[in-house]
C-alpha positions as a Markdown table, in Angstrom:
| # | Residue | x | y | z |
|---|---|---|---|---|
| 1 | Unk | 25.2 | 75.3 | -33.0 |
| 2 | Unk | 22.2 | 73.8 | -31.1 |
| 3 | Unk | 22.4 | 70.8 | -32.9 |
| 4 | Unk | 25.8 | 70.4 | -31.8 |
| 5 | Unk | 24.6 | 68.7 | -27.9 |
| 6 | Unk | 22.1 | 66.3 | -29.3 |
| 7 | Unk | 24.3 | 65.0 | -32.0 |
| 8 | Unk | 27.4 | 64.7 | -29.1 |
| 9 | Unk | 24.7 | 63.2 | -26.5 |
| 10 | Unk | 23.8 | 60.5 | -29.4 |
| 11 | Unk | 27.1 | 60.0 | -30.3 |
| 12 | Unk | 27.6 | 59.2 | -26.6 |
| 13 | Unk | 24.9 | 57.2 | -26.0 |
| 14 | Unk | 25.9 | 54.9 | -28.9 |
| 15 | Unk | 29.3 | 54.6 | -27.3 |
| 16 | Unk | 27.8 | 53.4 | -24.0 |
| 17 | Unk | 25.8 | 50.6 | -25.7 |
| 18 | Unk | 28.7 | 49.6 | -27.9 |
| 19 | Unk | 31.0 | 49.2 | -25.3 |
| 20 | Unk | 28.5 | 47.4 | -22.7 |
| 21 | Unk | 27.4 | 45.3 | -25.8 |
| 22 | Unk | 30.9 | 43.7 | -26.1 |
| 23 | Unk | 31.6 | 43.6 | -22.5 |
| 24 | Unk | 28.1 | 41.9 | -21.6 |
| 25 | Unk | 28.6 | 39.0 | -24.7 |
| 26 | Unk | 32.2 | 38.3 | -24.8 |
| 27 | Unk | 33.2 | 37.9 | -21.0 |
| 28 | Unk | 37.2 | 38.1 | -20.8 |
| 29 | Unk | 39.4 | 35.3 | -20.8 |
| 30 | Unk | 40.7 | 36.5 | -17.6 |
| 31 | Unk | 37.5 | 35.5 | -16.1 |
| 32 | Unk | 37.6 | 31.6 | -17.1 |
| 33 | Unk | 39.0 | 29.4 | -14.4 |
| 34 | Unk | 38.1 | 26.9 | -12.3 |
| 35 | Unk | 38.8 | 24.0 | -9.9 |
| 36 | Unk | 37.4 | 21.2 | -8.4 |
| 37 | Unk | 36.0 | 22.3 | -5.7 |
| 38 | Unk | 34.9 | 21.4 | -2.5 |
| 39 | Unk | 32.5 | 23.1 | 0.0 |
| 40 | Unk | 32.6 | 21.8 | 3.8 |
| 41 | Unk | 31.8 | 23.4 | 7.3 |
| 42 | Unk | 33.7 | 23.1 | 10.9 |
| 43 | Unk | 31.5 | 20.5 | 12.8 |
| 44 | Unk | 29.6 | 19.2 | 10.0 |
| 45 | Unk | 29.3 | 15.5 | 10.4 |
| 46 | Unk | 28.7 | 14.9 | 6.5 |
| 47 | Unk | 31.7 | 16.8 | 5.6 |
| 48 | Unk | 33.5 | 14.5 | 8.4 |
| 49 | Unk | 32.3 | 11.7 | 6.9 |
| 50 | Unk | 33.9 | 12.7 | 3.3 |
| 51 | Unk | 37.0 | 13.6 | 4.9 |
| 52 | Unk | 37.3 | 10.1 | 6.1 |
| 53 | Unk | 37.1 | 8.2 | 2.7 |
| 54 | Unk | 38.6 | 10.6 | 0.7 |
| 55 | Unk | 41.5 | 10.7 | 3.0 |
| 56 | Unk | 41.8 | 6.5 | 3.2 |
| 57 | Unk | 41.5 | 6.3 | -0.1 |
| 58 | Unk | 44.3 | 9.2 | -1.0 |
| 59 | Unk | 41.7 | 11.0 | -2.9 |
| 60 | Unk | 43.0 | 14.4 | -1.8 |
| 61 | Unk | 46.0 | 14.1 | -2.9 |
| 62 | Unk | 45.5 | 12.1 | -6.3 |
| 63 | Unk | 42.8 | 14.7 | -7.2 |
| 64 | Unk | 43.2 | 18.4 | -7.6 |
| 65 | Unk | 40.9 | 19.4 | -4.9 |
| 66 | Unk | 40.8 | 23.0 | -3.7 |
| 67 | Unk | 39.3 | 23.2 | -0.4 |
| 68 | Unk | 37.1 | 25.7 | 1.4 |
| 69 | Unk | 35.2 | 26.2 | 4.4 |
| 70 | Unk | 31.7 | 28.5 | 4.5 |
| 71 | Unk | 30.7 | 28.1 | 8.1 |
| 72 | Unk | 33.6 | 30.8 | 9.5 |
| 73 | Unk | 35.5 | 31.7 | 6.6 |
| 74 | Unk | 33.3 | 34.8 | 4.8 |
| 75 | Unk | 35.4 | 35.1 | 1.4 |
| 76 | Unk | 34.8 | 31.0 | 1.3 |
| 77 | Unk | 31.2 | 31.4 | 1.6 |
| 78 | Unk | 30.8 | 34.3 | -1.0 |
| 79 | Unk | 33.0 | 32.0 | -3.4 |
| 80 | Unk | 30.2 | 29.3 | -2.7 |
| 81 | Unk | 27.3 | 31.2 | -3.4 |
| 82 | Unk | 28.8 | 33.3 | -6.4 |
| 83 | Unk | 30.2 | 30.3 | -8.3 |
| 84 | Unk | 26.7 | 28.4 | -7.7 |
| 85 | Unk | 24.8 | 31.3 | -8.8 |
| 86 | Unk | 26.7 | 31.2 | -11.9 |
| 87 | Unk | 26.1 | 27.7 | -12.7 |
| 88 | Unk | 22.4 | 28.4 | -11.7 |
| 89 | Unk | 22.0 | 25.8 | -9.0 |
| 90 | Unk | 19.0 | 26.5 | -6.7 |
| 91 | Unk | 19.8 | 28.4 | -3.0 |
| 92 | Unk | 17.6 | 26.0 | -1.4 |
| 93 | Unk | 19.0 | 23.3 | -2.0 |
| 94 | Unk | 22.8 | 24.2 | -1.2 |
| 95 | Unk | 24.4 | 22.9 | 1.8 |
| 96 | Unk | 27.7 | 21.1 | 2.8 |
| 97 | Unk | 29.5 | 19.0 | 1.8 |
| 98 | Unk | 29.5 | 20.2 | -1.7 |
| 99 | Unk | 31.8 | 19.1 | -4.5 |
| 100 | Unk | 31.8 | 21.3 | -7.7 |
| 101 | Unk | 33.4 | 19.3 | -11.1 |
| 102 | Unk | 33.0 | 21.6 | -14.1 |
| 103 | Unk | 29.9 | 22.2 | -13.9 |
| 104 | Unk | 28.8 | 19.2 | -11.9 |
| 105 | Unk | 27.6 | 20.0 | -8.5 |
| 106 | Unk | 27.9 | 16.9 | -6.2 |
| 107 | Unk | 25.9 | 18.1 | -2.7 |
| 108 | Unk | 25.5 | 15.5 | 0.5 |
| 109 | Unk | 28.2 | 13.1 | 1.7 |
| 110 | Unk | 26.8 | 9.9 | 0.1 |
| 111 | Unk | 26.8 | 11.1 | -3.4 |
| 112 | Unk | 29.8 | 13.0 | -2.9 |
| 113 | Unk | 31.8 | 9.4 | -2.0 |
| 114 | Unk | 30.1 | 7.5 | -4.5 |
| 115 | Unk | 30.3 | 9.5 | -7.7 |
| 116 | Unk | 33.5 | 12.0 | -7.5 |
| 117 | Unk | 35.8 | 9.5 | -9.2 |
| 118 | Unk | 34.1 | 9.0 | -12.4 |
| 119 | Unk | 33.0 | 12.7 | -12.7 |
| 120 | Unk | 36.7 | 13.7 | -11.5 |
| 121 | Unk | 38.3 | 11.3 | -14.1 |
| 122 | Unk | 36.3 | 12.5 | -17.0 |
| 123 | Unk | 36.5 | 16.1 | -15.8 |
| 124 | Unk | 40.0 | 15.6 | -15.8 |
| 125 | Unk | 41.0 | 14.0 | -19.1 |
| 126 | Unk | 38.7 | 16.2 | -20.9 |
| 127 | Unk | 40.9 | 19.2 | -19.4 |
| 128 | Unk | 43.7 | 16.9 | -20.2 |
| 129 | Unk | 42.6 | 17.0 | -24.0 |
| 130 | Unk | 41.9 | 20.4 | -24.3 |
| 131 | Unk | 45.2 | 21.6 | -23.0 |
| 132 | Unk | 47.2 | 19.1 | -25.2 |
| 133 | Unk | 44.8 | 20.7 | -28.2 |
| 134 | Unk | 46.0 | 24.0 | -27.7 |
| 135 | Unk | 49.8 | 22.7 | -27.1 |
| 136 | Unk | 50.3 | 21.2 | -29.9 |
| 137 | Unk | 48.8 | 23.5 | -32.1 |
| 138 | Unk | 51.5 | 25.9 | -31.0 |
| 139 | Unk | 54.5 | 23.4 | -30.7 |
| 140 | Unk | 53.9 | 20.2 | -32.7 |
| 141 | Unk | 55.5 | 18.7 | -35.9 |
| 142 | Unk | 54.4 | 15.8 | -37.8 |
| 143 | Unk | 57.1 | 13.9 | -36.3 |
| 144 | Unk | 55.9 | 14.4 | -32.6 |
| 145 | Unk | 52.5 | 13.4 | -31.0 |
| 146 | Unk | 52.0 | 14.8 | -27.7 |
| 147 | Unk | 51.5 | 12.7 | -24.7 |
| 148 | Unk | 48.7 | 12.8 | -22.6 |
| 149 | Unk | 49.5 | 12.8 | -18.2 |
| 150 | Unk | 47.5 | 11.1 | -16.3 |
| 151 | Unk | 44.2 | 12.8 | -15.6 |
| 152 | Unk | 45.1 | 12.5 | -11.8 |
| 153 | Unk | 48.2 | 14.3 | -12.0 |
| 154 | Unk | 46.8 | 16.9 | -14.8 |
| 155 | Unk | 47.5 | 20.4 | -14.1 |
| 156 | Unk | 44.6 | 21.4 | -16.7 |
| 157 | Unk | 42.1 | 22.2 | -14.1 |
| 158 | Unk | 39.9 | 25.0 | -15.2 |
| 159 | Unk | 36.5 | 24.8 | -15.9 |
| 160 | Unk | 36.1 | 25.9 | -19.5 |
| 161 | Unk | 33.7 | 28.6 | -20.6 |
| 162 | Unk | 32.2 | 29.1 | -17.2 |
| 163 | Unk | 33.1 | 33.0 | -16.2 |
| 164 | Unk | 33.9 | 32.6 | -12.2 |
| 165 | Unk | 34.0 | 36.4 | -11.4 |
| 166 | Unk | 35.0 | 36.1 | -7.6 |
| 167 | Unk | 37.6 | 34.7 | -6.5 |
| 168 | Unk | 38.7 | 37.0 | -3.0 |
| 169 | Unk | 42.4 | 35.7 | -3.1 |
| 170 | Unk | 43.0 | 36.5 | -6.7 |
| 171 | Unk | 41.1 | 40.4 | -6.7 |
| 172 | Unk | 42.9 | 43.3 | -7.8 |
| 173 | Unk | 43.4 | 45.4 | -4.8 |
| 174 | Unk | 45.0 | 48.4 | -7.2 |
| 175 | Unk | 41.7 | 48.2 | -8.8 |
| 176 | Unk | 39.8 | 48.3 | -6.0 |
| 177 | Unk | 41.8 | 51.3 | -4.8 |
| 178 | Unk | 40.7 | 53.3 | -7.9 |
| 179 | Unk | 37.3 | 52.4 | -8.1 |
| 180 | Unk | 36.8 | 53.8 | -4.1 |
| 181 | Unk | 39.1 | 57.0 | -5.2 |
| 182 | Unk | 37.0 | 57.6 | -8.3 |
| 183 | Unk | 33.6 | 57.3 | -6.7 |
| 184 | Unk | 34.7 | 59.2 | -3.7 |
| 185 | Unk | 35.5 | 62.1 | -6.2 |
| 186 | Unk | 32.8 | 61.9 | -7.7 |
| 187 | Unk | 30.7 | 62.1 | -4.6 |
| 188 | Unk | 33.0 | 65.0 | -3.8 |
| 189 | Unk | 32.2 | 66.9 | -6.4 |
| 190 | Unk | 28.5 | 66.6 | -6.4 |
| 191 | Unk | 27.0 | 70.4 | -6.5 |
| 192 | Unk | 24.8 | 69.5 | -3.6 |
| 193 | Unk | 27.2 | 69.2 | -1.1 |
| 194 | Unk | 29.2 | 72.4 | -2.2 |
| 195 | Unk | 25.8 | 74.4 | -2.4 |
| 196 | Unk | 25.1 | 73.1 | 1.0 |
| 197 | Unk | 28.3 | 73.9 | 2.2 |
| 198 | Unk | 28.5 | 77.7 | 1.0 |
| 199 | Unk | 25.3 | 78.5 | 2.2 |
| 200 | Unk | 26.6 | 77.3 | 5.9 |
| 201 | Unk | 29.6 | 79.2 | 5.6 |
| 202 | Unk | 27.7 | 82.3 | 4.4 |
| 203 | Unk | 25.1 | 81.8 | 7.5 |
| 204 | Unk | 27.6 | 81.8 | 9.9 |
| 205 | Unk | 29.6 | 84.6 | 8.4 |
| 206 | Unk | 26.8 | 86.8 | 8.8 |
| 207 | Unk | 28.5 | 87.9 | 12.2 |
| 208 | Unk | 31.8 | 88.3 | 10.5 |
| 209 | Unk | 33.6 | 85.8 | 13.0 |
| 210 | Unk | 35.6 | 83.7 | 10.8 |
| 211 | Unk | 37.4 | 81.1 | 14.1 |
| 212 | Unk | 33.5 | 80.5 | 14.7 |
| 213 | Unk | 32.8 | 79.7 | 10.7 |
| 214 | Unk | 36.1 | 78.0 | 10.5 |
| 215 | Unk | 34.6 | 75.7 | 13.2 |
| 216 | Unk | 31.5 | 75.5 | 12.0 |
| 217 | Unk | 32.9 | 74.3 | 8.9 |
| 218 | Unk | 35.0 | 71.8 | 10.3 |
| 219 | Unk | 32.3 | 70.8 | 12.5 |
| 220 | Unk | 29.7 | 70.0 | 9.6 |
| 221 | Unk | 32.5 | 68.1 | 7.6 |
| 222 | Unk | 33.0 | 65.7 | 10.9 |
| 223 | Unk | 29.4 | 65.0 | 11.2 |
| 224 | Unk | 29.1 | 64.0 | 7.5 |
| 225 | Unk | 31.5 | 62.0 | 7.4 |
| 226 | Unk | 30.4 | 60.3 | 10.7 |
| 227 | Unk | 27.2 | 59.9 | 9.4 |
| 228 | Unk | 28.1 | 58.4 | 5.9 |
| 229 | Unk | 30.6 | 56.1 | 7.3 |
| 230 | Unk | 27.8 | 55.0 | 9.5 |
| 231 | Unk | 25.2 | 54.6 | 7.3 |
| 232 | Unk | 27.8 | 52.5 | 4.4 |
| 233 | Unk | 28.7 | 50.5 | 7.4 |
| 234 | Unk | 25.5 | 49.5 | 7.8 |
| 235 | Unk | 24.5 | 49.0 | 4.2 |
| 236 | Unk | 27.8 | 47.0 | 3.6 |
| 237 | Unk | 26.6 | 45.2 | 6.6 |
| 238 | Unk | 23.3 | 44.9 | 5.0 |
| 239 | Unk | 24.9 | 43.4 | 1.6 |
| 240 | Unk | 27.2 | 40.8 | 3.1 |
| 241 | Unk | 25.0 | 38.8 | 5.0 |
| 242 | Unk | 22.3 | 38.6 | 1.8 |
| 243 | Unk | 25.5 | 37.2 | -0.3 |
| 244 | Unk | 25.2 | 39.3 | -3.0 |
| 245 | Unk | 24.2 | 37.5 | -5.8 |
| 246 | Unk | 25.7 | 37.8 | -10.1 |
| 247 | Unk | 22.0 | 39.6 | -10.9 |
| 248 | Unk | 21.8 | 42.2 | -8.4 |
| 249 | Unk | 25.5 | 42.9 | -8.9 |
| 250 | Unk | 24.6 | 43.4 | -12.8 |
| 251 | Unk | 21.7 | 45.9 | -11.2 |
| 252 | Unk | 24.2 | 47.7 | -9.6 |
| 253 | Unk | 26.2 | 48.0 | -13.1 |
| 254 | Unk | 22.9 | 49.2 | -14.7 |
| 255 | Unk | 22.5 | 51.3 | -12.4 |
| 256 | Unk | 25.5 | 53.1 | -12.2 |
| 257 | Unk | 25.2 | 53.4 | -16.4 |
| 258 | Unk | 21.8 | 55.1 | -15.4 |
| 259 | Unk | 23.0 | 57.7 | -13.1 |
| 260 | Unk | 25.6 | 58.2 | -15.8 |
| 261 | Unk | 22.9 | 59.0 | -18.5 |
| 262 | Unk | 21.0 | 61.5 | -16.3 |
| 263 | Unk | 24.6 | 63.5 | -15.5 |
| 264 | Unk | 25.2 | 63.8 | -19.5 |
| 265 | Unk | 21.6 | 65.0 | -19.6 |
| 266 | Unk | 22.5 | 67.3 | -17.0 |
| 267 | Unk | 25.2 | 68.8 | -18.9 |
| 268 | Unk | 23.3 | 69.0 | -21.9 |
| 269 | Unk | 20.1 | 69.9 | -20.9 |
| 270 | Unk | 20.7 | 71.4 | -17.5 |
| 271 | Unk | 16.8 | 71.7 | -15.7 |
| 272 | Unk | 15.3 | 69.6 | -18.1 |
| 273 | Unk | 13.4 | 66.9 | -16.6 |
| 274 | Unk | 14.7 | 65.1 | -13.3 |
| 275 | Unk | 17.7 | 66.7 | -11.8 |
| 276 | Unk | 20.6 | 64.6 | -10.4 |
| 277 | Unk | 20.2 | 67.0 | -7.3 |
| 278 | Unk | 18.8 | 67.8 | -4.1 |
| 279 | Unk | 14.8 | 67.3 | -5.2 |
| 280 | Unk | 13.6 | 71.1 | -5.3 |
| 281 | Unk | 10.6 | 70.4 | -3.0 |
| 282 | Unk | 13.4 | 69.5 | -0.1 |
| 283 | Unk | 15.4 | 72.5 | -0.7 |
| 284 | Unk | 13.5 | 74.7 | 1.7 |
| 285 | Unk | 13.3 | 72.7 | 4.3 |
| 286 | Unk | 17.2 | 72.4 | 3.8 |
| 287 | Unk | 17.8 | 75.8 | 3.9 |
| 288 | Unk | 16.2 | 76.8 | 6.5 |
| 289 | Unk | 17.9 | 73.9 | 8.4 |
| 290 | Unk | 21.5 | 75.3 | 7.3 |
| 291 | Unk | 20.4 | 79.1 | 7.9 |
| 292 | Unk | 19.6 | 78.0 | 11.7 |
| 293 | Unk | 23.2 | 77.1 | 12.2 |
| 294 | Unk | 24.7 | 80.2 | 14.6 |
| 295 | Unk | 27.6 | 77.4 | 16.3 |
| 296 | Unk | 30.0 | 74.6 | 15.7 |
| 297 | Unk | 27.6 | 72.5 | 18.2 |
| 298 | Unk | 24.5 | 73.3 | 15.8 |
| 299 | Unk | 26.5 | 72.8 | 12.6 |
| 300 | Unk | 27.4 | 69.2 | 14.0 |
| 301 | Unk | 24.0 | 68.6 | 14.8 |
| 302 | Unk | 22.9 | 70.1 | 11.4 |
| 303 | Unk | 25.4 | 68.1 | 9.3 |
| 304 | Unk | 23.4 | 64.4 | 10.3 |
| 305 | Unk | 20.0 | 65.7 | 9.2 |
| 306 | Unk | 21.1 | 67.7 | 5.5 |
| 307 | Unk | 23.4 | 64.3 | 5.2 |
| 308 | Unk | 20.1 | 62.6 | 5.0 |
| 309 | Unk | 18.8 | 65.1 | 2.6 |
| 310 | Unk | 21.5 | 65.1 | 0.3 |
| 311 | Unk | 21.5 | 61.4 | -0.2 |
| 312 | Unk | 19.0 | 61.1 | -3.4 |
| 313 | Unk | 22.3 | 63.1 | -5.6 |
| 314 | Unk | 25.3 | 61.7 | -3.5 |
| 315 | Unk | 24.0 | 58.1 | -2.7 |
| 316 | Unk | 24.7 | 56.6 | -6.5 |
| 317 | Unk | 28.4 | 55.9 | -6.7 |
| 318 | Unk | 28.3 | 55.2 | -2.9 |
| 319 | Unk | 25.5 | 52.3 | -3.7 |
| 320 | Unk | 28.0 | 50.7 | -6.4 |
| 321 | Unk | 31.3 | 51.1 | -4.4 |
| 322 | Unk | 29.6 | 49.3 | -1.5 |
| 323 | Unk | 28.0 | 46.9 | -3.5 |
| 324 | Unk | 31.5 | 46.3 | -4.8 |
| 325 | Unk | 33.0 | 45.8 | -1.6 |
| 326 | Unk | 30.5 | 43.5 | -0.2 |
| 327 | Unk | 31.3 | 41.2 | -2.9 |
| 328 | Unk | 35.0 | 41.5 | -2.9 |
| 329 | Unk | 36.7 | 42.6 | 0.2 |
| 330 | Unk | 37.2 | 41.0 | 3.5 |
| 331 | Unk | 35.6 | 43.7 | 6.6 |
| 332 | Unk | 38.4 | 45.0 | 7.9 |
| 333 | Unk | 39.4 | 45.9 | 4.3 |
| 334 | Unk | 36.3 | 47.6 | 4.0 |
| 335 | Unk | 35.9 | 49.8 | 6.7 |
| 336 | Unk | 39.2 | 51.2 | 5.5 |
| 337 | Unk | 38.4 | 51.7 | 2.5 |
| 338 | Unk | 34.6 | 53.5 | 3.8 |
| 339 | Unk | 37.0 | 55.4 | 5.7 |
| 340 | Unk | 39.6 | 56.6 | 2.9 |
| 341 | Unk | 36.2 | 57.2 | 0.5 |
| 342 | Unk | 34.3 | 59.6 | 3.6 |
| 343 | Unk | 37.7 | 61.5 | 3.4 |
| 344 | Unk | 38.1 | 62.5 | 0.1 |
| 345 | Unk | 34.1 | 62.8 | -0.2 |
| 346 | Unk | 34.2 | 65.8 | 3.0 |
| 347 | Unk | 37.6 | 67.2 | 1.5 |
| 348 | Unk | 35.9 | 69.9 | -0.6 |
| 349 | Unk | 34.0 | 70.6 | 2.6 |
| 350 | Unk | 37.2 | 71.0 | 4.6 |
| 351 | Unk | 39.3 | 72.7 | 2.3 |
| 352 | Unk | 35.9 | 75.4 | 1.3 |
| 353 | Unk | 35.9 | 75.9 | 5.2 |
| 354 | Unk | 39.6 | 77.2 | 5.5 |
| 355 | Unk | 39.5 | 79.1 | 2.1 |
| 356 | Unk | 36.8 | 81.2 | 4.1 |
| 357 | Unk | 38.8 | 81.2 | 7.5 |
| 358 | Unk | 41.7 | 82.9 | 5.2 |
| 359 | Unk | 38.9 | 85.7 | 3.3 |
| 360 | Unk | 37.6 | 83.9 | 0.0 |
| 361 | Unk | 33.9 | 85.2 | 0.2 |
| 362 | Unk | 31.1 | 82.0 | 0.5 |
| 363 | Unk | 29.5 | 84.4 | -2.4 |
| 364 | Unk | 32.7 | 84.1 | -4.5 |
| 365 | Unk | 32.2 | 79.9 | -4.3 |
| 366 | Unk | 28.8 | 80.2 | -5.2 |
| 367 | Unk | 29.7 | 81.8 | -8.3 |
| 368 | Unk | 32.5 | 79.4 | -9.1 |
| 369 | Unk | 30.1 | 76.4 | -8.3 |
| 370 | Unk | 27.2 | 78.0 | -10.4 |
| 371 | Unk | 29.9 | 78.4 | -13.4 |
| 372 | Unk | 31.3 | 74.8 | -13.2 |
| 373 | Unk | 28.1 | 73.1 | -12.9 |
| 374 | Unk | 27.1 | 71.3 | -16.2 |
| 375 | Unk | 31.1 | 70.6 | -16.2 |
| 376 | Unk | 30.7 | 68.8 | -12.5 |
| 377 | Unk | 27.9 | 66.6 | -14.1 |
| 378 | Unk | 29.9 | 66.1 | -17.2 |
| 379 | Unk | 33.0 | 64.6 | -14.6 |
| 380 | Unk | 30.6 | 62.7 | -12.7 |
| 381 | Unk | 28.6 | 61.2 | -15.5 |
| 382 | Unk | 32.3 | 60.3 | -17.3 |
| 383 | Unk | 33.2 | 58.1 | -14.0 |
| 384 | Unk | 30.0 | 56.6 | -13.4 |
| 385 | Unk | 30.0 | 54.9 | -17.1 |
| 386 | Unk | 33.6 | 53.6 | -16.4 |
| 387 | Unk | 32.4 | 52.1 | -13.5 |
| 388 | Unk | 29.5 | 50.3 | -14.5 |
| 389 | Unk | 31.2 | 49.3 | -17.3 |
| 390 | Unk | 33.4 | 47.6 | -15.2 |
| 391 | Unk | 30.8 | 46.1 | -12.7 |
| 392 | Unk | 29.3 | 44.5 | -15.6 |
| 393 | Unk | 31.9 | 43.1 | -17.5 |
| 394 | Unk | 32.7 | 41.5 | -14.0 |
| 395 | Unk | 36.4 | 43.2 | -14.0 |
| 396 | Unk | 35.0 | 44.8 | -10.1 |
């Protein structure tokens, strides 16, 4: 039956590309919408000036005009730069005021004011014409022609075949929830951090005090969760002020499908090639890191240096669940939801520590860990596709 895990691996792989293939090319219909939108700044003399005509001339409220400001509102801003990424209009040369029609992108006050109302008006009845197409292919007879509204008072407002894939206000927070959950677990299960944790335990047990390995235990956990919840702080940090951008957002997809691949190879071909693990020439150094633990203090102190090591096989979900939530969530939504994913990635840790406290042997979990291995990468790898799946068919 050797034959059996290649065949299932290309079987696999085949899926992946199917799936990705569909999702990639046929963006969902869920992801067409639009506006016309404008783009103006607190204290911007331009945008005062548009605000003066548009507002004599009852522009604002004749026109459907959805409003935002990008100087202090940060989900306004990432709107900005996402929907002009996807309409591929150069960085350089945005600004405010900026008035997007379809895909029309007025930018400056004086061209704003002098060319809105005819690209407006045509914008508008061409929505106008388009709704009215699908209507009455659903509801007319021969003896009824539908009448076309006004293009001012149209309601038809989207901008058609243009997939806008942020929009803060409208984002599935449910979703969200289960992407952080998912990736935590996955992070949570990662072998690494359970090897690294038994071979604490087992260090500190060596005395046979099991309040000072409970401790010690507990006091590792705290520092690797401090330490992750610092450093995704910082990258999230990092990924918001950059305004992370359609392409690199697709990288992150990619590359969440890649550390997908290598945990199916890992279940397959466990030791084959590059390992989705702690690189074998750190281990050492790790170890003998870990075996210099003999109190809580030094286990705290421990936990921010292996936290460092252990990042080249537990920093992959992390890198897309922040990416995710520097494109989609507001801060104070995202340190919570750092904070909920640094929980459930140290439970393991927390939970290992009082099954040892109670008697279960560090030995015994080493021999669980070692049995469940390929099935850990399996798990992992399983996850990771769903979520770059989702990253790239723009559903996160």
């Amino acid at each position: 039956m050797k034959w059996l895990k290649p065949v299932i691996f290309g079987l696999a792989m085949l899926l992946a590309v199917a799936v990705l293939s569909l999702v990639v090319v046929k963006p969902s219909s869920s992801q067409k919408s639009g506006a016309i939108y404008y783009f103006w700044g607190q204290g911007c003399a331009h945008c005062a000036r548009v605000d003066e005509v548009f507002s004599q001339n009852g522009w604002w409220e004749q026109y459907p005009i959805e409003k935002k400001e990008i100087y202090a509102d940060r989900s306004g801003v990432l709107f900005f730069n996402q929907l002009l990424d996807d309409l591929d209009y150069p960085k350089l040369a945005r600004g405010v005021p900026t008035m997007v029609i379809g895909n029309q992108v007025l930018s400056g006050d004086q061209p704003i004011i002098d060319e809105f109302v005819k690209l407006a008006d045509e914008f508008l009845a061409k929505q106008s014409v388009l709704t009215l197409d699908q209507d009455s292919a659903k509801t007319a007879t021969p003896e009824e022609a539908p009448v076309a509204s006004s293009p001012a008072k149209s309601n038809a407002i989207g901008i058609p075949d243009l997939p806008i894939q942020l929009h803060p206000a409208d984002f599935d927070s449910g979703l969200t929830l289960a992407a952080v959950i998912g990736g935590s677990l996955v992070d949570a299960i990662n072998p690494c951090a359970f090897a690294v944790l038994i071979i604490l335990m087992a260090t500190v047990m060596v005395g046979g005090d099991r309040q000072r390995a409970l401790m010690s235990g507990l006091a590792f956990s705290a520092s690797v969760f401090i330490s992750y919840l610092l450093m995704g702080l910082g990258l999230y940090h990092a990924l918001s002020i950059s305004g992370l951008s359609s392409v690199l957002f697709k990288v992150v997809g990619w590359l969440a499908i890649i550390l997908a691949l290598l945990n199916f190879k890992d279940f397959f071909w466990y030791g084959k090639g590059f390992l989705m693990e702690v690189p074998q020439a750190w281990r050492p150094k790790m170890k003998a890191l870990l075996m210099s633990v003999t109190s809580p203090m030094g286990a705290f102190a421990v936990g921010f240096m292996v936290s460092l090591i252990l990042l080249p096989c537990t920093s992959g979900p992390y890198v897309v669940i922040l990416s995710m939530l520097a494109k989609n969530t507001q801060p104070v939504q995202a340190v919570l939801y750092l904070i909920l994913y640094n929980l459930i990635f140290v439970s393991p840790m927390v939970l290992i520590s009082l099954a040892v406290y109670k008697g279960f042997k560090p030995e015994t979990a080493e021999t669980i860990r070692q049995k469940h291995l390929k099935n850990l990468h399996l798990v992992a790898g399983i996850v990771l596709l769903a979520m770059g799946v989702l990253v790239l068919s723009g559903t996160l």
